[in-house]
MIDO-761843 format. One record per residue: x, y, z of N, C-alpha, C in turn. Coordinates in steps of 0.02 Angstrom, whole numbers, padded with zeros to 5 digits, always signed. Atoms other than C-alpha are relative to their C-alpha. Layout:
BEGIN
XYZXYZXYZ...
END
This chain:
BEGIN
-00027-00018-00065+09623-03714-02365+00051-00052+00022-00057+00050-00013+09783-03796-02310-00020-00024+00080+00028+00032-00074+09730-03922-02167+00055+00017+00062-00011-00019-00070+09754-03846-01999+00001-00068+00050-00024+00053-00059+09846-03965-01853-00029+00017+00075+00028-00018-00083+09753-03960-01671-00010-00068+00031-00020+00041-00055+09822-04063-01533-00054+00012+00019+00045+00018-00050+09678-04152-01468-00020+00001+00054+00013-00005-00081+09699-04148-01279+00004+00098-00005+00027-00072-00007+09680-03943-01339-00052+00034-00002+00058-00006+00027+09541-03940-01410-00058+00006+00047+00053+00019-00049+09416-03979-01270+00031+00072+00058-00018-00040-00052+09515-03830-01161-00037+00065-00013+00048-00061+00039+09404-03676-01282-00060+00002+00047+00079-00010-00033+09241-03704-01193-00023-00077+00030+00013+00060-00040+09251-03873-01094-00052-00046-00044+00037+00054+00032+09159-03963-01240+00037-00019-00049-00032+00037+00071+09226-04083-01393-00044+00041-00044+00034+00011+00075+09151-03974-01507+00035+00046-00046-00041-00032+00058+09289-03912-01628-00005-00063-00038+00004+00027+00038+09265-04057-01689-00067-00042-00040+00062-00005+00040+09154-04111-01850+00015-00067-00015+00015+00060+00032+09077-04273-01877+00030-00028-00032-00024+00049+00045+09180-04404-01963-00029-00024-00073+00044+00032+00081+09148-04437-02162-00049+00062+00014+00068-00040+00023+09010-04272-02139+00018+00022-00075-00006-00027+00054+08995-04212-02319-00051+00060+00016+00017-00052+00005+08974-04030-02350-00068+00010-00063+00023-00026+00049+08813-04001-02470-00022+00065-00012-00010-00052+00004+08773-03866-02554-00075+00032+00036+00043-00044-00018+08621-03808-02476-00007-00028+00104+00002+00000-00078+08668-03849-02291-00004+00035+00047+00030-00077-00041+08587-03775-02146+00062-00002+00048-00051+00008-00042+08733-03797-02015+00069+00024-00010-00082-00049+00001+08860-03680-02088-00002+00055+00088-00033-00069-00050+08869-03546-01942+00021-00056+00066-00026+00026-00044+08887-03667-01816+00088-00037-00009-00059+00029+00021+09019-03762-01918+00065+00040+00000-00053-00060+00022+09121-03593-01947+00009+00023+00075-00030-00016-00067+09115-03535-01768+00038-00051+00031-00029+00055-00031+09178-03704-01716+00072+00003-00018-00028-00013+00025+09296-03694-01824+00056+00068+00002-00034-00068-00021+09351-03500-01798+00025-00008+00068-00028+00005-00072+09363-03547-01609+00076-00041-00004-00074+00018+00002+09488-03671-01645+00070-00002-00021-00074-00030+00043+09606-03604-01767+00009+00043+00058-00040-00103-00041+09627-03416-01677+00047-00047+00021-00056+00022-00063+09713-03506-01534+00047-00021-00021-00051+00040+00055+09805-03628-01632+00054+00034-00037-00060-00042+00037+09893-03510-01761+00026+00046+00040-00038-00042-00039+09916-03382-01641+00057-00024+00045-00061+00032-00028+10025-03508-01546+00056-00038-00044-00038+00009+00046+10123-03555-01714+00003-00073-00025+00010+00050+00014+10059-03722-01733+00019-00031-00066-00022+00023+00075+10123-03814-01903-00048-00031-00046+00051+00043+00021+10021-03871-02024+00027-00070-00028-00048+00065+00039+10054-04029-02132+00027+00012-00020-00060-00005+00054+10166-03973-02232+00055+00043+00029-00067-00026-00038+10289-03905-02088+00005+00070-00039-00009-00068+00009+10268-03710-02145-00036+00022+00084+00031-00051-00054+10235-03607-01985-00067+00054-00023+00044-00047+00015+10056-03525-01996-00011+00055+00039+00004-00070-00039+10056-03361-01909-00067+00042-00033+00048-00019+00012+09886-03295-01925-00036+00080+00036+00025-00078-00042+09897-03085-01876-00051+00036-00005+00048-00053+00014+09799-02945-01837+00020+00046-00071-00031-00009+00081+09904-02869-01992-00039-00017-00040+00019+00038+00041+09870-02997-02097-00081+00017-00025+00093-00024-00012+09678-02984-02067-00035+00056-00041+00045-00062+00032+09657-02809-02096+00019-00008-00069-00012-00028+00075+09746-02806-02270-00041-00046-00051+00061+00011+00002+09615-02920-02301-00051+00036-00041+00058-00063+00017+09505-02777-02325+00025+00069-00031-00020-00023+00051+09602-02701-02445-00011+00009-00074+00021+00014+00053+09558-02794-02582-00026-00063-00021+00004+00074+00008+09498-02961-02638+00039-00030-00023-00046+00032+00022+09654-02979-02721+00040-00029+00061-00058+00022-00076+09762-02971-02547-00037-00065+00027+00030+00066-00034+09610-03102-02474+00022-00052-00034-00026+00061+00059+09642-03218-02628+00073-00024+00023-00079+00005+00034+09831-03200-02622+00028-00042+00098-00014+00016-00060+09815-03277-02432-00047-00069+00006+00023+00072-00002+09787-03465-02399-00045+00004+00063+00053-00018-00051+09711-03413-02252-00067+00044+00001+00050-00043+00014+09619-03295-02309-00081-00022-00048+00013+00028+00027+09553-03403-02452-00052-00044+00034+00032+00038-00061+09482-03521-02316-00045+00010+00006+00028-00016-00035+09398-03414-02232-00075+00021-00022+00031-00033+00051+09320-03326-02370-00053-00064-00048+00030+00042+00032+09273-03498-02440-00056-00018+00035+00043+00020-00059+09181-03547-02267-00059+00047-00026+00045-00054-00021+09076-03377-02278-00032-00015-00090+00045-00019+00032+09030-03392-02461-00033-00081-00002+00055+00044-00026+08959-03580-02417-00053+00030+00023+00052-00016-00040+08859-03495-02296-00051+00031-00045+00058-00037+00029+08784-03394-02429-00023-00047-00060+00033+00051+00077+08763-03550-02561+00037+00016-00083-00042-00030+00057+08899-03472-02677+00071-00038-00016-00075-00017+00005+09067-03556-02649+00024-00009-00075-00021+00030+00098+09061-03634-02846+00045+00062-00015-00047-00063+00030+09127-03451-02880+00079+00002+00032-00072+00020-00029+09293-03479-02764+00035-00052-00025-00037+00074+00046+09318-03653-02833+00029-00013-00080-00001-00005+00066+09295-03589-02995+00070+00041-00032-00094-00036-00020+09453-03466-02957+00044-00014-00023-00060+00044-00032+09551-03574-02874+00001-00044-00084-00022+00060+00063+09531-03699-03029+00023+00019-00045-00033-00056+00028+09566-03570-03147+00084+00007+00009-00059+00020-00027+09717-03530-03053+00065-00063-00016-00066+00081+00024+09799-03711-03060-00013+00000-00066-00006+00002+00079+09743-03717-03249+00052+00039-00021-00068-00018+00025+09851-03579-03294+00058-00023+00017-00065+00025-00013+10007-03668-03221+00017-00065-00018-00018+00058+00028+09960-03823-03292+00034-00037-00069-00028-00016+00044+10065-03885-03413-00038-00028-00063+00034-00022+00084+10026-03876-03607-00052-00093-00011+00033+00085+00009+10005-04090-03621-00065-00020+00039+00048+00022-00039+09880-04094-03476-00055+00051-00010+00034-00040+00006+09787-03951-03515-00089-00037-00045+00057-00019+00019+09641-04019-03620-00047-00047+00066+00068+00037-00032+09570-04143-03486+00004+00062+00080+00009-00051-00047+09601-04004-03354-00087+00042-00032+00054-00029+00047+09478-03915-03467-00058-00021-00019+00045+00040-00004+09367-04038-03478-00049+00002+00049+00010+00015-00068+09362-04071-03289-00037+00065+00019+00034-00066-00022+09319-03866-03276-00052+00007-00028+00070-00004+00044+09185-03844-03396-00076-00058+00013+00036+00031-00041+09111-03990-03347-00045+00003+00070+00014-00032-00053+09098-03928-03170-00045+00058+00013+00018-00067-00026+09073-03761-03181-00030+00012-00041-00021-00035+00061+09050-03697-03366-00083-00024-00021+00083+00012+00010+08898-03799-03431-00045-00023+00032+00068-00029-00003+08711-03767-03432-00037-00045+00056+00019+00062-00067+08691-03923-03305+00050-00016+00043-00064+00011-00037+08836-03910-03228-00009-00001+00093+00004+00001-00084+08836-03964-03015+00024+00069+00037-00043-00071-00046+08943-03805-02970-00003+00073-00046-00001-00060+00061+08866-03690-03123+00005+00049+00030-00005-00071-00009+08938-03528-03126-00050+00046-00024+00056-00032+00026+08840-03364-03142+00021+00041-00065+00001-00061+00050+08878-03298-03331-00047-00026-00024+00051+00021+00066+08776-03273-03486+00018-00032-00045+00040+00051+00047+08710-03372-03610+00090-00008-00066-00051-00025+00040+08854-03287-03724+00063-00019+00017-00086+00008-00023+09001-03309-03623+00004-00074+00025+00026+00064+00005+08935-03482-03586+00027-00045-00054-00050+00003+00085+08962-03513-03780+00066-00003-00023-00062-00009+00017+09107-03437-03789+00054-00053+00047-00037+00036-00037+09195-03538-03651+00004-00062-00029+00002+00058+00022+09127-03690-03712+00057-00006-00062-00040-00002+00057+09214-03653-03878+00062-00015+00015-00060-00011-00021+09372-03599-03806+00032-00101+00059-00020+00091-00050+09391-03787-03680-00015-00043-00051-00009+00048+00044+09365-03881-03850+00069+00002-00027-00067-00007+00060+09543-03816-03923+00015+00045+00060-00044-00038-00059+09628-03780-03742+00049+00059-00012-00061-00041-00006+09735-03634-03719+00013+00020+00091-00002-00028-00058+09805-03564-03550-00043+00066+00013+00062-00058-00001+09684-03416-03573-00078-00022-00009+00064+00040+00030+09535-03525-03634-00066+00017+00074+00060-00013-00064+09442-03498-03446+00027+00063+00013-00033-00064-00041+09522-03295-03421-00064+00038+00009+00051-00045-00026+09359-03196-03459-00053-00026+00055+00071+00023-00035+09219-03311-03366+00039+00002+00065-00007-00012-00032+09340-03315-03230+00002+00089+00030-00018-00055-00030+09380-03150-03229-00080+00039+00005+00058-00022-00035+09184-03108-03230-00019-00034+00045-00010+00020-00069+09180-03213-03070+00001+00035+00027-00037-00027-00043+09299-03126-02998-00020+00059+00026+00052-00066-00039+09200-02957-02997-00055-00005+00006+00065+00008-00034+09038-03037-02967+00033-00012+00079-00007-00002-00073+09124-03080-02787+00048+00053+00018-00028-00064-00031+09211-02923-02766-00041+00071+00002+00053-00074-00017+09048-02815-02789-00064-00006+00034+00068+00021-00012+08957-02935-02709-00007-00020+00064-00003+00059-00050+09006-03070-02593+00040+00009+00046-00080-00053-00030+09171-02963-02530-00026+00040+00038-00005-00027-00038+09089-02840-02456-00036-00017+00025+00043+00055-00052+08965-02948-02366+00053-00012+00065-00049+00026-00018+09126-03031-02320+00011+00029+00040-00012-00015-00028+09193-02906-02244-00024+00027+00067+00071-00027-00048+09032-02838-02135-00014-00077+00048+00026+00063-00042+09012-03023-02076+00046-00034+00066-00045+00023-00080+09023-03077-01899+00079-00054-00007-00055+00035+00001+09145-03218-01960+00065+00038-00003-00076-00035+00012+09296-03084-02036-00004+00042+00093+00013-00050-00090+09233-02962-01869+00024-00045+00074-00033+00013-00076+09261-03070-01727+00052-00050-00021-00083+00036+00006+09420-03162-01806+00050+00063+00004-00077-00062+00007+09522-02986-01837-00037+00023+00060-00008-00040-00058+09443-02935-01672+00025-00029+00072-00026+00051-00057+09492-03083-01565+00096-00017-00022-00058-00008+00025+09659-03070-01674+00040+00061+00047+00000-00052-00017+09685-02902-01613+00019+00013+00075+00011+00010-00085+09623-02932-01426+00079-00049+00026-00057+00067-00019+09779-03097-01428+00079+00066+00003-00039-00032-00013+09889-02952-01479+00035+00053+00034-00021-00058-00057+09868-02811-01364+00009-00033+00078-00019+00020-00059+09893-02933-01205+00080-00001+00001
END
């Protein structure tokens, strides 16, 4: 998620309390009970923010529409293909103790663009992670495709992670996606989206 900018003396104007903001140094683990609070905190203070065209670090204008939102729920490709969307989507599958499968993506992702020389410790770095049998952020395939990956990240190629990602990819699009979409988090962001635009 590309870090979101919020002027401080704004922050406290949402609901007369400091609480958009999260503990200093907190680390996220993976079985933390304090996701929904963290994500509403969070949802409160973006809406406002992007809807008023706020910049992020990297000086791109984030415009965050009711548009945008719905096409969303199109497909998991359109959610993916949106940094915002990505985010959001990452927040919600924390909540459910899943995000390894988003990270696993996203890492994917930058691998294919990485170039040929850097590729085997990229490959390393993933398999490590995600790929094997003790792995901190193990993904959910079988035993087989397990194998096979392993094989494939000994003698890198830019395809070497395509199938395990790409069975990811429809474990959270038959799974975690349409959760996604049913969950109060997407519901009262495209409906408070919505509400900013019909005034």
């Amino acid at each position: 998620m590309p870090g979101f900018f919020f002027p401080h003396n704004n922050m406290t104007e949402l609901n007369g309390k400091d609480d958009c903001k999260l503990p200093e140094g907190k680390i996220h683990k993976k079985k933390q009970k304090t996701f929904g609070a963290d994500l509403k905190n969070y949802l409160k203070c973006m809406v406002p923010h992007i809807e008023s065209g706020i910049k992020t670090s990297n000086s791109r204008n984030v415009m965050l529409s009711a548009e945008e939102v719905i096409q969303w729920s199109q497909s998991l490709e359109k959610l993916l293909a949106s940094q915002s969307g990505q985010g959001i989507f990452r927040e919600f599958l924390k909540s459910e103790f899943s995000e390894e499968n988003i990270e696993f993506w996203l890492a994917c992702e930058d691998y294919k663009k990485t170039k040929s020389d850097h590729l085997h410790g990229k490959a390393e770095r993933i398999y490590e992670e995600f790929v094997q049998s003790n792995a901190i952020k193990q993904i959910n395939i079988d035993y087989q495709m397990r194998e096979a990956t392993a094989k494939r990240a000994q003698d890198p190629t830019h395809t070497s992670f395509d199938e395990a990602q790409k069975t990811v990819y429809i474990l959270m699009e038959r799974d975690s996606y349409p959760r996604f979409l049913k969950s109060k988090a997407y519901l009262n962001l495209l409906n408070q989206l919505q509400t900013n635009t019909s005034k």
